[in-house]
N, C-alpha and C positions, 0 to 999 in steps of 0.2 A: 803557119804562114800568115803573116799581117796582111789585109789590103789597102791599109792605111798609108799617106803621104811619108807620114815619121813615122818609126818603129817606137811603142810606148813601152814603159816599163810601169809596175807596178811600185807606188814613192808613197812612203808614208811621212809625214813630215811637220807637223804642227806650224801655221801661219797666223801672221795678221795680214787682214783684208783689205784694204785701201778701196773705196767706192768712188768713183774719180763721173761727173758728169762727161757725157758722150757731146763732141758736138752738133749744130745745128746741121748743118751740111753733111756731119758721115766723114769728114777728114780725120786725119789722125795726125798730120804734121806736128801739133803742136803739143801730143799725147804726153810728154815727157815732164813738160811746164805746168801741167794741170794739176789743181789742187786735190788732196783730198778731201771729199766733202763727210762721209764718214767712214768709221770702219769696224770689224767685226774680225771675232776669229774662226778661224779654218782650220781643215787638216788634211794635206792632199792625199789623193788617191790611186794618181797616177801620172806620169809624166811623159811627154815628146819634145821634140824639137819644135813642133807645131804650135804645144800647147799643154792644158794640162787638164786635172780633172778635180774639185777639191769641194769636201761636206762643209756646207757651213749654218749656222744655226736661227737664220731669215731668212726669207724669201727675198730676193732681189731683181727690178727688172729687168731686162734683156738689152733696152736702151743703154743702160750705164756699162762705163771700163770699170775693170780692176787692178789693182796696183800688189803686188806679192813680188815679197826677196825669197830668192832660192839660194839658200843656202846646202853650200856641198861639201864635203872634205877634200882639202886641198884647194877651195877657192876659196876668196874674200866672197859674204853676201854680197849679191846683187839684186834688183828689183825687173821688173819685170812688167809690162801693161799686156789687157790683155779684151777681148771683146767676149764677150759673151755670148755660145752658141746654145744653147740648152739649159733649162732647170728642171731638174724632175725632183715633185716633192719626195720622199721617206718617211717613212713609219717614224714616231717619237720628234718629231720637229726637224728636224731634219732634210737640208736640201742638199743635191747634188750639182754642182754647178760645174758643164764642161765650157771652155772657154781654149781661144786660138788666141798667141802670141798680135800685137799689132805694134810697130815703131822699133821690133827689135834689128838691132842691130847685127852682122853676122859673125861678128867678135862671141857675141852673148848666147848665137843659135850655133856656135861652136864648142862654148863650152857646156851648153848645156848635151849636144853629142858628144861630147868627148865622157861626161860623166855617163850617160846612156851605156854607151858603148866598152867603160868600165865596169860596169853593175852587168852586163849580159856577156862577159869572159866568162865567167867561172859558169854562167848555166851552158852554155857551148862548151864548154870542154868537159863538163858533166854529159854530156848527151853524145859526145865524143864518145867515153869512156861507157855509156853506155850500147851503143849500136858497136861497140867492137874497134872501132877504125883508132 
């Protein structure tokens, strides 16, 4: 049992990183319009409707967004913004970055449940099939 807001799934998934300046203020209105100032590749690690969790190969501050398309089967990519809660470095250069959704819309926090929620059938009904019922 999760105690988390979203149920995460375990997404493996090769990205590019978009490092997007945070505003002065902490708004995010305008998160969508903003440029990317650099970028880097990634490889997520896991995923919610909240957010997600992804290695990438710098260290990055806490202050800046991030910009990642999720791409799924059966959708067109889409991108994604996203605030930065956490870096924990890793062995061999490597950082962990988890990070929560900001500016998304609930078009985009639906489909990203809807794929959730496809990818965790099959382990439900494995676990069905094994308690018996």
């Amino acid at each position: 049992m999760q105690s988390r807001e979203y149920y995460r799934i375990g997404f493996e998934q090769s990205a590019s990183v978009g490092i997007l300046n945070a505003s002065v203020d902490g708004s995010d209105d305008d998160v969508r319009l903003r440029p990317v100032v650099t970028r880097t590749r990634g490889r997520f690690t896991n995923l919610s409707a909240g957010g997600f969790a992804i290695l990438i190969p710098q260290p990055v501050p806490r202050q800046v967004l991030l910009r990642v398309t999720l791409q799924f089967d059966g959708f067109e990519p889409f991108d994604v913004e996203a605030r930065i809660v956490s870096v924990l470095s890793l062995p061999g250069g490597q950082y962990l970055v988890r990070a929560s959704y900001v500016g998304i819309s609930e078009d985009v926090r639906d489909r990203i449940t809807r794929f959730i929620f496809r990818r965790q059938q099959p382990l439900l009904h494995h676990a069905d099939a094994a308690s018996g019922e």
